[in-house]
C-alpha positions as CSV (number, residue, x, y, z in Angstrom):
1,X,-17.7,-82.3,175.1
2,X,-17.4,-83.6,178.7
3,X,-18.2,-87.6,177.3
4,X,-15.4,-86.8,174.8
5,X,-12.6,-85.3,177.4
6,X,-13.1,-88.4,179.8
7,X,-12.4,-90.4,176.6
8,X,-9.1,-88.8,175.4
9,X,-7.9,-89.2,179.1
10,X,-9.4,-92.6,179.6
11,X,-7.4,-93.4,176.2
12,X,-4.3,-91.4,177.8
13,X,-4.5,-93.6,180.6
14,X,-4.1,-96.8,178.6
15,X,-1.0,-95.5,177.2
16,X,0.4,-94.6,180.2
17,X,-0.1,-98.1,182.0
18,X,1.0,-100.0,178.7
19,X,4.1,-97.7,178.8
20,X,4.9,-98.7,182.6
21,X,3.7,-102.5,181.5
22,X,6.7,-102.4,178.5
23,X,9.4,-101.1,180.9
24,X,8.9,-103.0,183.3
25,X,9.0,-105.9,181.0
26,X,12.0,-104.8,179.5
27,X,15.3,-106.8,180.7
28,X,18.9,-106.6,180.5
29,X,19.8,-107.3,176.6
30,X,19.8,-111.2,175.3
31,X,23.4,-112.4,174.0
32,X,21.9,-112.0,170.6
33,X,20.8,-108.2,170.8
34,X,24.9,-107.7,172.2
35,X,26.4,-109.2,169.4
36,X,24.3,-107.3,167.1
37,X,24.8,-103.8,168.3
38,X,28.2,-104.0,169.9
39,X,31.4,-104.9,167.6
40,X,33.4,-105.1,171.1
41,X,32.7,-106.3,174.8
42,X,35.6,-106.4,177.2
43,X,35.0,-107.6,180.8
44,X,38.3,-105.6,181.6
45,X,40.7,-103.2,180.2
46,X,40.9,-102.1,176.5
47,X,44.5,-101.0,174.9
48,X,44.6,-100.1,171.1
49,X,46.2,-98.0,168.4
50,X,43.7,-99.3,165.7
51,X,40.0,-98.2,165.1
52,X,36.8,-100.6,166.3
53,X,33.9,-99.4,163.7
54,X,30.9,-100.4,165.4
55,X,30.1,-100.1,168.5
56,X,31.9,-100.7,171.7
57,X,31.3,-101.6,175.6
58,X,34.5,-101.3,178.0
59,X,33.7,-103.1,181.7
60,X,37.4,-101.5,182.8
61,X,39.4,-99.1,181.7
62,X,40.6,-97.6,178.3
63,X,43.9,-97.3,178.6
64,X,45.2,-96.4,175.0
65,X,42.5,-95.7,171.5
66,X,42.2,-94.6,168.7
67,X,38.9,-94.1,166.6
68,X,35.7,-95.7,167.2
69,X,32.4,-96.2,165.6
70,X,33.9,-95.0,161.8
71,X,31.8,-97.5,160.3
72,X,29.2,-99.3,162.1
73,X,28.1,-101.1,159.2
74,X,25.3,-103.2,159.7
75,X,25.0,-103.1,163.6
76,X,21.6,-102.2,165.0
77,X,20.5,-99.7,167.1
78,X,20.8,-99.4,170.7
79,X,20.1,-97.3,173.5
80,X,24.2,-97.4,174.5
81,X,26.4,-94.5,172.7
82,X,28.8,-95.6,170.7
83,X,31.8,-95.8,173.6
84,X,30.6,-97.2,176.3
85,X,33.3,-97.3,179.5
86,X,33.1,-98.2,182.9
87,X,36.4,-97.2,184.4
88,X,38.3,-94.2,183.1
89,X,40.1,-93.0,180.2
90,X,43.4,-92.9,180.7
91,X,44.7,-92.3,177.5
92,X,46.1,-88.8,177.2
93,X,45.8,-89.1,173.0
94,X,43.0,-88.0,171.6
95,X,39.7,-90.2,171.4
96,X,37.6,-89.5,168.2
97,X,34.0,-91.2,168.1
98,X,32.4,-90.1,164.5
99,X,29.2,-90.8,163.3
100,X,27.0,-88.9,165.9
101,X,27.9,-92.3,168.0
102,X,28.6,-90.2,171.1
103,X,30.0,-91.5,174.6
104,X,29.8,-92.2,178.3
105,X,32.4,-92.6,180.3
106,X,31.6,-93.8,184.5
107,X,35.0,-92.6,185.6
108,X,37.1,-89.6,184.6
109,X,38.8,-88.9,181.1
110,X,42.4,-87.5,180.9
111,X,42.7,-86.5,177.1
112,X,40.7,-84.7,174.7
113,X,37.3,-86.8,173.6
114,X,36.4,-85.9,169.9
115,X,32.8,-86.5,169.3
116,X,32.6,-85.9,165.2
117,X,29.0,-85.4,164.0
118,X,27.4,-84.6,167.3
119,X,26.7,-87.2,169.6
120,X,25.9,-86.8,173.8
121,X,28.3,-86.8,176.2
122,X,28.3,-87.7,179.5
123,X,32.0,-88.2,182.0
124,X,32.1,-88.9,185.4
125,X,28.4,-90.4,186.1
126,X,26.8,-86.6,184.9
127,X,24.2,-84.8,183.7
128,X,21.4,-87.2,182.5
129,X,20.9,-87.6,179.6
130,X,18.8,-89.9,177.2
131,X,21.7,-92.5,177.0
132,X,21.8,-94.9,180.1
133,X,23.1,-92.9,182.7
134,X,24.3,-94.1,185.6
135,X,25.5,-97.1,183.4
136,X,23.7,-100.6,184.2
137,X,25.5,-103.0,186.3
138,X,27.9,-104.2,183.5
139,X,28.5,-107.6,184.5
140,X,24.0,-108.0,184.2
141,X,24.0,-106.1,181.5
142,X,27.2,-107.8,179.4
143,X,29.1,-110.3,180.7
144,X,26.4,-112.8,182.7
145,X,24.4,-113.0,178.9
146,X,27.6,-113.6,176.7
147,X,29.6,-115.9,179.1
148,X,26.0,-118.2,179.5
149,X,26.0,-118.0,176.0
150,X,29.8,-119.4,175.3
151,X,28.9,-121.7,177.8
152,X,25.5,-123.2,176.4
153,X,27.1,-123.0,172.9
154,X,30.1,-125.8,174.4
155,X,27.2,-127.6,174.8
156,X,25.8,-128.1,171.5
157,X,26.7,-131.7,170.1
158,X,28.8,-131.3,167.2
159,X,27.4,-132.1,163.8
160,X,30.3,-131.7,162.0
161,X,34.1,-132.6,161.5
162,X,37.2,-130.9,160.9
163,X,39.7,-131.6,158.0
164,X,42.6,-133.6,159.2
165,X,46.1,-134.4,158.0
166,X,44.8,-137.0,155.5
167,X,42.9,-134.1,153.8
168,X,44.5,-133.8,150.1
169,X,47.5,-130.9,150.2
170,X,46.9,-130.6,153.8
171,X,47.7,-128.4,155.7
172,X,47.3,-125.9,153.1
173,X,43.7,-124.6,151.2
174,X,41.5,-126.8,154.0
175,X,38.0,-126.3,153.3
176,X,36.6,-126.3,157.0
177,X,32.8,-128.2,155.7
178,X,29.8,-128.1,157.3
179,X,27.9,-131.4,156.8
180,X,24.8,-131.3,155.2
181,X,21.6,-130.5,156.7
182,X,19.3,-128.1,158.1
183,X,19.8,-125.2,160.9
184,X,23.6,-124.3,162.1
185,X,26.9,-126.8,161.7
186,X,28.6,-127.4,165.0
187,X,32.1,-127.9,165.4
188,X,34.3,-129.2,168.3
189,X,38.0,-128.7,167.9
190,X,41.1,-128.2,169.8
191,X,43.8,-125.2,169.3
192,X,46.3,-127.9,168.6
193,X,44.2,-129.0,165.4
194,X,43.1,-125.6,164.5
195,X,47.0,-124.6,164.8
196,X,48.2,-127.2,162.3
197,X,46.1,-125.8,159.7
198,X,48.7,-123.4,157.2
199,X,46.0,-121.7,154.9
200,X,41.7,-122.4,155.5
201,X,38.5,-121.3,154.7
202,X,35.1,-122.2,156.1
203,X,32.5,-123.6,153.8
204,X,28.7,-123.5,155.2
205,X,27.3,-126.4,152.7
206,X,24.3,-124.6,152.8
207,X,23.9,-124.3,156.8
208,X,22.4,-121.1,158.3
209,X,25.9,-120.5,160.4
210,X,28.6,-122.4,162.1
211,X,29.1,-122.8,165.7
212,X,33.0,-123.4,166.1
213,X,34.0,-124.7,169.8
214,X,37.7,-124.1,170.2
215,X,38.8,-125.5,173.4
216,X,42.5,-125.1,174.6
217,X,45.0,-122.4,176.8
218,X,46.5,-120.7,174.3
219,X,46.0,-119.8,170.8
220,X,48.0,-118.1,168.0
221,X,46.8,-117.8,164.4
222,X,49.1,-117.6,161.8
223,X,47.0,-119.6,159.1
224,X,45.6,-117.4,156.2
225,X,41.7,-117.2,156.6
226,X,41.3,-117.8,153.3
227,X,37.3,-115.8,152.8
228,X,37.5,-114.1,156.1
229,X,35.5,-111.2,155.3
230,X,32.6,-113.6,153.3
231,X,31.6,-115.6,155.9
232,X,32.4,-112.8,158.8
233,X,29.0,-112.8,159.9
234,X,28.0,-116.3,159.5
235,X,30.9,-118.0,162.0
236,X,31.1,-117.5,165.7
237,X,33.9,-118.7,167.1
238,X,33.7,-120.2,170.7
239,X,37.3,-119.9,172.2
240,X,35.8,-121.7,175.5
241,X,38.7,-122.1,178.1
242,X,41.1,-120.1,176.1
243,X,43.2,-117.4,178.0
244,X,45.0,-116.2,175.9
245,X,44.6,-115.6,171.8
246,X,46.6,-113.7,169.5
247,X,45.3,-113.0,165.9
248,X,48.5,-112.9,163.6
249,X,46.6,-112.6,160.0
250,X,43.1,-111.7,159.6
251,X,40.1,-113.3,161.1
252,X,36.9,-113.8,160.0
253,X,33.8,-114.5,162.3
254,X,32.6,-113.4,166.0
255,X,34.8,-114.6,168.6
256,X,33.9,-115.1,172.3
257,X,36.8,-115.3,174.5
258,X,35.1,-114.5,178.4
259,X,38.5,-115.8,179.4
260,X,41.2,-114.6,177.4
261,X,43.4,-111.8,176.8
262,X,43.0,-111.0,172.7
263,X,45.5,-109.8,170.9
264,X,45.1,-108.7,166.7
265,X,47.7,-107.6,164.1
266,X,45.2,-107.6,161.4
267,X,41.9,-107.1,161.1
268,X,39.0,-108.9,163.2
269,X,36.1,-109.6,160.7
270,X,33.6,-109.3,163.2
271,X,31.9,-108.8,166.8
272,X,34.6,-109.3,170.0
273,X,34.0,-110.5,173.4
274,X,36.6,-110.9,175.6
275,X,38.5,-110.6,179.3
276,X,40.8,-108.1,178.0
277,X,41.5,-106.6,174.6
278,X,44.7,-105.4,173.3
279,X,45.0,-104.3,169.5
280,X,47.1,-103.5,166.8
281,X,44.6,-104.1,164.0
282,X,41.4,-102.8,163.5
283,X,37.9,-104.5,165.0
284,X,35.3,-104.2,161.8
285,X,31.9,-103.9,162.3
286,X,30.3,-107.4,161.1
287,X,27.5,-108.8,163.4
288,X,26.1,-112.1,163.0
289,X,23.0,-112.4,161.0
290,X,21.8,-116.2,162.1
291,X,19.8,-116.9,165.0
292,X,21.1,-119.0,167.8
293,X,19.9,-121.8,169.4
294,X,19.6,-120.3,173.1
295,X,15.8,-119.9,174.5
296,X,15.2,-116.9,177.0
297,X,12.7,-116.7,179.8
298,X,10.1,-114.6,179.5
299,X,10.2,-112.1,182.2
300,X,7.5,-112.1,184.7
301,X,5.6,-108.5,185.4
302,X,6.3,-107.0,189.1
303,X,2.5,-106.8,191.0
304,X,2.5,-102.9,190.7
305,X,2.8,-103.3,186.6
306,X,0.3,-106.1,186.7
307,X,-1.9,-104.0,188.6
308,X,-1.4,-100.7,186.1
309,X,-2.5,-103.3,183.0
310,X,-5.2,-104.5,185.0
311,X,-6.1,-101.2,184.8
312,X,-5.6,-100.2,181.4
313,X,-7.4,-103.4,180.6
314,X,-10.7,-101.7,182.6
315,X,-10.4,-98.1,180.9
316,X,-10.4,-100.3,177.8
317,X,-13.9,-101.3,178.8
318,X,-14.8,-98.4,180.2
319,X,-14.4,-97.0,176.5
320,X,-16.6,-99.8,174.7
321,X,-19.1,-99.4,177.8
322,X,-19.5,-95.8,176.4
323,X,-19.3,-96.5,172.8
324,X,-22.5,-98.3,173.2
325,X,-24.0,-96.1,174.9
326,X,-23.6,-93.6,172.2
C-alpha cells in the first residue's frame, strides 16, 4: 500500500512539473491565434452603432456600442471574454454581449452591461476570475504580433498582378486573379489602382489564400465587392501605411490597418485590426482559414521550469526503477 501511495504521488508530481513546464512555455498569442479568435483589434478607441459578432479586443476606450459576440461563427476559443477593453466604457447605452461571451472591462463602465446567456464579469481590474485578470500588457499581447505581421506580410514578393485599364469592360466586373501555382497569391497594389476599380471580385485560381498589400494614405471603397462573403476568409488585406480607410459598400476579407482610422457603412466580411475603429455597419465574424507564411520562435524555458522537468523527468524513472522491481 505504501509502494503504491509513493507511486500516485510520484505520478502527481509529474503532472505538476509538466503543468509549470506548459505555462511557462506558454507566450503571448501568435498573429495567427488573434485573427482566429478575435473579429476586432483596435490599438485605440472603438465608436459604433452596429454589432461585431465575434469576438473583440479594445486597447482604449469604448466610447459608443451596440451588441457583441451575436454570432461568433467559426472563431475559436480563447481564454479572453468576448469584450475585451482596456480603458473604460463610456457609453451610457446599453452594452449587450450574448452568447455566454462575457466581459472585462480595466477601467470603469458608465451604462448598463447586458451579459445574455451568462458569461463572467469583471469592471474595474476586480475580482479574479478565470478570464485574464489584470488584462496582459495589450500592446505584447495585440498589437506588437499583428503590426510584425502587416509588416512581414509587405515583405512578401508579389506573385501576382492586378487587372488594369486594358482589362475587357474595365473598370467594371474585374476578376482580381491569382496566378497559378502552389501556396498563397501575393499582391502589391496601390489605393489609387484599387480606387479605379467600379465593381470586383477576387478569384484564388486554386491558391490557398491571397495576400493583398495595399499601400497608400487614404482609402475609400465604393466599388461593389462582387463575392465578398465567399472568399471572406480566404483574403487578408494589408492596408500597410494607410491612415485612414472608409468602407462605403461591403467588404470581404481580413483587413489589417495598425495605422489607420476605419470607418464601415456596410458590413466587414471578416477579422479587423486597426488604430481606431468607428462603425456604422456591422463587423461579421469570418476568420481566416489559411496558414500564413510567418515562422515563430520557440520560446526558451526559464531555469526554474527547466529544473521542475528535470525533475519530472527523474520521478519518471523513479517509477520504471520500481516497476522492475516488482
Amino acid at each position: 500500500m505504501q509502494a503504491r501511495n509513493r507511486l500516485f504521488g510520484t505520478i502527481a508530481l509529474i503532472g505538476a512539473s509538466l503543468a509549470v513546464l506548459a505555462a511557462a512555455l506558454a507566450g503571448p498569442l501568435a498573429a495567427t491565434d488573434i485573427l482566429r479568435q478575435f473579429n476586432l483589434v483596435t490599438i485605440g478607441d472603438f465608436s459604433s452603432n452596429s454589432d461585431v459578432e465575434g469576438r473583440s479586443a479594445i486597447g482604449g476606450n469604448l466610447t459608443a456600442g451596440a451588441t457583441f459576440f451575436n454570432n461568433p461563427g467559426a472563431a475559436e476559443a480563447s481564454a479572453f471574454r468576448a469584450l475585451t477593453v482596456q480603458g473604460s466604457a463610456t457609453t451610457g447605452g446599453p452594452l449587450n454581449v450574448n452568447n455566454g461571451g462575457g466581459v472585462t472591462i480595466a477601467g470603469s463602465a458608465a451604462g448598463i452591461i447586458n451579459t445574455n446567456g451568462g458569461g463572467g464579469r469583471s469592471i474595474g481590474g476586480g475580482p479574479d476570475d478565470p478570464a485574464p485578470n489584470p488584462l496582459p500588457d495589450f500592446t505584447a499581447t495585440f498589437v506588437t504580433p499583428l503590426t510584425a505581421l502587416s509588416a512581414q506580410l509587405a515583405g512578401l514578393a508579389a506573385n501576382s498582378l492586378l487587372p488594369g485599364p486594358a482589362t475587357p469592360g474595365f473598370p467594371n466586373n474585374l476578376p482580381i486573379t491569382a496566378s497559378a501555382g502552389p501556396g498563397l497569391a501575393v499582391f502589391h497594389v496601390t489605393v489609387a489602382e484599387l480606387s479605379a476599380f467600379a465593381s470586383f471580385s477576387v478569384n484564388l485560381n486554386g491558391r490557398e489564400g491571397a495576400i493583398i498589400n495595399v499601400t497608400g494614405a487614404s482609402y475609400t471603397g465604393q466599388a461593389n465587392f462582387l463575392n465578398a462573403v465567399s472568399v471572406s476568409r480566404d483574403v487578408i488585406w494589408n492596408f500597410v501605411d494607410a491612415t485612414s480607410i472608409d468602407f462605403q459598400r461591403q467588404w470581404g476579407g481580413t483587413v489589417l490597418a495598425p495605422h489607420a482610422t476605419v470607418r464601415n457603412h456596410t458590413p466587414i466580411e471578416g477579422s479587423l485590426f486597426a488604430a481606431a475603429y468607428d462603425g456604422r455597419g456591422e463587423l461579421h465574424s469570418q476568420p481566416i482559414r489559411f496558414d500564413l507564411p510567418v515562422s515563430h520562435p520557440v520560446p526558451v524555458p526559464e531555469p526554474a521550469s527547466l529544473a521542475l522537468f528535470g525533475l519530472g523527468l527523474a520521478g519518471l524513472g523513479l517509477v520504471r526503477q520500481r516497476r522492475r522491481a516488482g
